[in-house]
C-alpha positions, 0 to 999 in steps of 0.5 A: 855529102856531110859539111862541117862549118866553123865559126868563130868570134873572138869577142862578144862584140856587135863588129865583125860578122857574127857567128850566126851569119858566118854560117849563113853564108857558109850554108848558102855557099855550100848548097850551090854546091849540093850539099844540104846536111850540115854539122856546126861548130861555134867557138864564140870568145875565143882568139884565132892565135891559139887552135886550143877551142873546146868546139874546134878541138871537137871537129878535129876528132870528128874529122878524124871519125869521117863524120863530114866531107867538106869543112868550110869556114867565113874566112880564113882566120876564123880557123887561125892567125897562126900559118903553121897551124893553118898549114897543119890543119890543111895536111891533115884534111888532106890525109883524111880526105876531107876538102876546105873551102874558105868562101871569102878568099874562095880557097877550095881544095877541092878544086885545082886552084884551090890546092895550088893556094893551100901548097903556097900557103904551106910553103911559107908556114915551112920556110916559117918554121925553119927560119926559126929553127935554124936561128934558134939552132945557130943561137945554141952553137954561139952559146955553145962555143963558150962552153959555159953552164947555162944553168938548170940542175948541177950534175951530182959531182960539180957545184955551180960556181959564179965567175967574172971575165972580160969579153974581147972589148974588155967588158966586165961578165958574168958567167957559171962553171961547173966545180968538182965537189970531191966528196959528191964525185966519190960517188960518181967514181964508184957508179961507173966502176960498180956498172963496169963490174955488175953490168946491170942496173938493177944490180948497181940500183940494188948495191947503193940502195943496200949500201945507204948511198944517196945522190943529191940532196941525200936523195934516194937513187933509182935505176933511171937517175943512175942511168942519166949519171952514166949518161952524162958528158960532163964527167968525161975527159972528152977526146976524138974516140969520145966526140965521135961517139957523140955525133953516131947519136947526132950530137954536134960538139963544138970546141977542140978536145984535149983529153982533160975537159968535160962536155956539156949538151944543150938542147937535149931533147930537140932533134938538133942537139949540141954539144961543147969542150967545157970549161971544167975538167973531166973525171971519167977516162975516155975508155971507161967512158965509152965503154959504159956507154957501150954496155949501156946501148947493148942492155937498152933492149937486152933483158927479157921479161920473166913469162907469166903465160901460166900466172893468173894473178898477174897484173893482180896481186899485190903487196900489203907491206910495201905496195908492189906488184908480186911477180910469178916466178919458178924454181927448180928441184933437184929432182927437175920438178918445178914449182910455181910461186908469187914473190914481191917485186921489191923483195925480188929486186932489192932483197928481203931487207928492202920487204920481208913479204913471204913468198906464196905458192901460186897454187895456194893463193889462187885457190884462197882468191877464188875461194873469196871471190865465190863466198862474196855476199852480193847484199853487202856489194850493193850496199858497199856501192851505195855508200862509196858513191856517196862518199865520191859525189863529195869529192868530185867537185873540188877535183875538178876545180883543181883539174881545172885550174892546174890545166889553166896554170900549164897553158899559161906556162905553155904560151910563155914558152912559146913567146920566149922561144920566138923570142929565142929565134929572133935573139942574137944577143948571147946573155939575152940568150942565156936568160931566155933558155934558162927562163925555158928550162924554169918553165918546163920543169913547173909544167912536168911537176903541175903535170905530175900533180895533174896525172894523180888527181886524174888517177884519183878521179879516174878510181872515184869514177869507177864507182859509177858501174852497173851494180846489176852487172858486178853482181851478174859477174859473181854468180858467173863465176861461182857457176863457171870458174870450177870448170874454166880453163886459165883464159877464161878465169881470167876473163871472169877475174877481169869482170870482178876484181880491181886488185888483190892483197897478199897479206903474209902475216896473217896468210890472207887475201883481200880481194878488192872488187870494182870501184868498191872500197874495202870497210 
């Protein structure tokens, strides 16, 4: 039997017990019981409120690897103050089989007691949770009932319009509601009569890019943002057909339809979602509505992928004028034979005025690429390795400065939104509320685009770091292939590709590939 112990210390202080005599006492404690190999954690200034501690994070992969049997800690908040987190752990373990023993508290899952302790435990982290939940959710119906706009991005079509009333003691308020902007609704109208006609959004993506129609803020559509326009409530003149629509998707909507309002959704992405009859008016019939809605839930899964089963290129080829995968594609003759080529993804999207790229046929270019690849001087690899690693030591440590402060940057955020939300829970004031949530939605779009910057520098660092490969091995991998390629079928020629080439360029002007090999850049 294997035991991991965790100790932890908040500060580097003299009080408390220190980490060395946390595990002492947990040594002792586990040798009464036979155990004599042991794994250590030790997070030392660290708080017990967040379970986010570079030693604890790697004892839960551990755990999930088997490498110990029994976790035992001093007491039970050197693993946390936070009950549900605590509870979570203790769930996990469980399904790991793993048992937990707390030696000041003397709770020990392996023993009868022991679990009875830890299923009270997780009792009222639950009754916790769903406390907060269900005042959270009681706060989005109390928002919800007065159909107001409680901020974030105004839906192409509206302009966000201040108003003042009067509350039921003739208090003076402020509230927002959405405004038609008949200009910008134009475009909302034809998305919805072009989708009914087309019946595809690549196809109504394809007719506004090629019509010059843009969205907000002269912004560029894209398949997925046409999809959030037909999506939105807001546009519908909401009757019964329409709310019972809503709530087959588990949106509960408050307010009594007319058959002339819009609805508005809040806590979208929750699993308990809320609808409301608005203050605006609706511009979209409810048929219309409801029957985009339907072609839109009947093509979610519907459209197949071209095969690509005898394309050796595929995942490969790329590009050079607009950057897009080449996608495999076939034509038929009259005479029924048929004939295999590569054509930009792009081009076959949008048409030829989006990328004028040639098509190539696929035998041709195959041919080029393992032509180039067999012809590859292996000196010049080694000394293309040489000095790209150079280059990427340079750049490595500012990356992870950057990486470094950005994650600091979204945990801070993260904790405000945490703080906030059981504030939310607690709330029953409706402008408190209000301020609350839209501080909640402000936060979250920071995180996604600090995530968003996070993932590039990732992709640039996870490509800088590619360079650090087995030269020995890239050079290996050429002479195989020249040896084997002439005589391999389709899988293996891909297998021999995969151990070579990072992707490749088609370059129709000057009807050539470039081949880019691992880690290595092009002089």
């Amino acid at each position: 039997m294997i035991a991991a112990i965790y100790s932890r210390k908040s500060k580097f202080t003299g009080k408390g017990e220190s980490i060395e005599n946390q595990i002492q006492l947990c040594m002792e404690y586990a040798k009464n019981l036979g155990i004599t190999d042991f794994l250590i954690y030790e997070d030392e200034g660290f708080s017990g409120w967040s379970t986010n501690r570079p030693r604890f994070q790697e004892m839960l992969q551990d755990a999930k690897n088997k490498k110990f049997n029994y976790l035992i800690c001093y007491r039970l908040d050197r693993i946390s103050r936070n009950v549900s987190d605590f509870s979570t752990l203790i769930e996990e373990l469980n399904k790991l089989d793993i048992s937990f023993i707390s030696i000041k508290e003397q709770f020990d899952t392996s023993t009868p007691m022991g679990r009875a302790m830890m299923y009270i435990s997780s009792v009222f982290a639950q009754l916790e949770r769903e406390t907060i939940a269900e005042r959270i959710k009681d706060n989005m119906y109390e928002l919800a009932r007065t159909g107001r706009w409680l901020g974030g991005t105004t839906p192409l079509g509206f302009t966000s319009t201040q108003i003042t009333y009067y509350d039921e003691n003739m208090a003076q308020r402020k509230m927002y509601q959405l405004e038609e902007d008949p200009e910008s609704m134009d475009t909302v109208k034809l998305i919805f009569d072009k989708y009914l006609e087309l019946k595809s959004l690549t196809k109504l993506y394809k007719y506004l890019y090629n019509a010059g129609i843009r969205g907000s803020r002269d912004g560029k559509f894209s398949p997925g943002s046409v999809s959030v326009i037909l999506r939105n409530a807001a546009y519908v003149k909401a009757d019964e057909n329409v709310i019972n629509y809503l709530k087959d998707k588990n949106i509960d909507v408050v307010g009594n339809p007319d058959g002339e309002h819009g609805i508005l959704t809040y806590a979208k992405n929750t699993s308990s979602p809320v609808g409301a009859i608005a203050k605006h008016k609706g511009i979209i019939d409810s048929d219309k509505w409801i029957q985009v809605q339907s072609l839109l839930d009947k093509n979610k899964d519907k459209a197949p992928r071209a095969g690509t089963g005898k394309a050796l290129l595929s995942g490969l080829l790329k590009c050079s004028k607009c950057g897009a995968n080449m996608r495999y594609s076939y034509t038929k003759t009259s005479a029924g034979n048929v004939s295999y080529y590569y054509i930009c993804g792009t081009k076959k999207l949008l048409g030829v005025s989006a990328c004028n790229c040639k098509n190539i046929k696929a035998d041709v270019i195959e041919d080029k690429v393992i032509d180039e690849i067999k012809n590859t001087n292996a000196q010049l690899i080694v000394s293309s390795y040489r000095d790209t690693k150079l280059e990427n030591n340079k750049n490595n440590k500012e990356i992870e400065s950057k990486t470094k402060n950005i994650n600091s940057n979204i945990k801070e955020k993260q904790n405000i939104i945490d703080t906030l939300i059981m504030q939310l829970g607690r709330n029953t004031d409706s402008s408190a509320s209000t301020y609350i949530i839209n501080k909640i939605e402000e936060l979250n779009k920071e995180i996604e685009n600090l995530k968003k910057e996070l993932d590039l520098i990732k992709s640039v660092s996870k490509e800088l770091n590619t360079v650090d490969l087995n030269i020995d091995l890239i050079c290996d991998s050429l002479n195989k292939f020249a040896n084997e390629v002439d005589t391999a079928d389709l899988n293996k020629k891909r297998l021999l590709l995969s151990n070579i080439v990072d992707y490749i360029e088609w370059i129709p002007d000057e009807e050539k590939v470039t081949v880019h090999i691992l880690g290595l850049k092009k002089k």
